[in-house]
N, C-alpha and C positions, 0 to 999 in steps of 0.2 A: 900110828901106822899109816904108812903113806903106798899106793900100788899106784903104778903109773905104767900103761900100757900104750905103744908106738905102735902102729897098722902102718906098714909099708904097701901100700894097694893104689891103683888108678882109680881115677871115677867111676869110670863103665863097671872095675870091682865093686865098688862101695855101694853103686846102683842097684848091683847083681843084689850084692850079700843083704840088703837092708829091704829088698822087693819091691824099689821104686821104678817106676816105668823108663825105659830109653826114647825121651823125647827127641831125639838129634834128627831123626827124618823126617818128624813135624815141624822144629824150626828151621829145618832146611829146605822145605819146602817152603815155608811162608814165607823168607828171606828171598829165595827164586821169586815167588809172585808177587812179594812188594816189588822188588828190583825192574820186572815185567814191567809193572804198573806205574811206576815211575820211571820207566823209561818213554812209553807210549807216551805218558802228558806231556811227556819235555817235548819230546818230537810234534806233537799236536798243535806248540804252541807257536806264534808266529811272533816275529821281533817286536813287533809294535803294541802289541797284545801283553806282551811281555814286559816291556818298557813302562806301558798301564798299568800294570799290577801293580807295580815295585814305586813308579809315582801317580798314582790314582788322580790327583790333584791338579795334573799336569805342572805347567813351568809357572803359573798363577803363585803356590805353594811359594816355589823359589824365588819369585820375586818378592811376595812380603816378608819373607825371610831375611832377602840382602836389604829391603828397606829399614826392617827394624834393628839388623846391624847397622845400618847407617845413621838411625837416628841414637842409636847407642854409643858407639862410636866420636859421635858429634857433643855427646854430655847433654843431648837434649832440648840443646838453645844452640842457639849459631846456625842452623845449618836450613835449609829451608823444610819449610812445609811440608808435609805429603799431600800431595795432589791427588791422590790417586790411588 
């Protein structure tokens, strides 16, 4: 014997019927004040400040980067020394 039952209901019904709480003004609210709060830090932050973050390292990082492309590149022999 097989019963198979279809509920044709929205959520906010299903919410109703089963007496689980309507969160929607609580995550609507927290979505508001993330949004707030990551708009203020954006604005807070200054290009260079910025530029910092994302290469903390500075341009030091991207030169031994393209050095050890170059010695890679080179197969390791041939190509001169690192100096530096």
């Amino acid at each position: 014997m097989k019963i198979k039952i279809d509920i044709d209901c929205s959520p906010e019904e299903a919410r109703a019927f089963l007496g689980w709480p309507d969160v929607a003004d609580f995550q609507r609210a927290a979505m508001e004040q993330m949004q707030k709060r990551t708009a203020e830090y954006f604005e807070s932050l200054e290009p260079d400040k910025l530029a910092k973050m994302f290469m903390p390292a500075g341009m030091e990082a991207w030169d031994a980067m393209q050095r050890a492309f170059t010695r890679f590149s080179s197969g390791g022999t041939g190509g001169k020394p690192d100096q530096g």
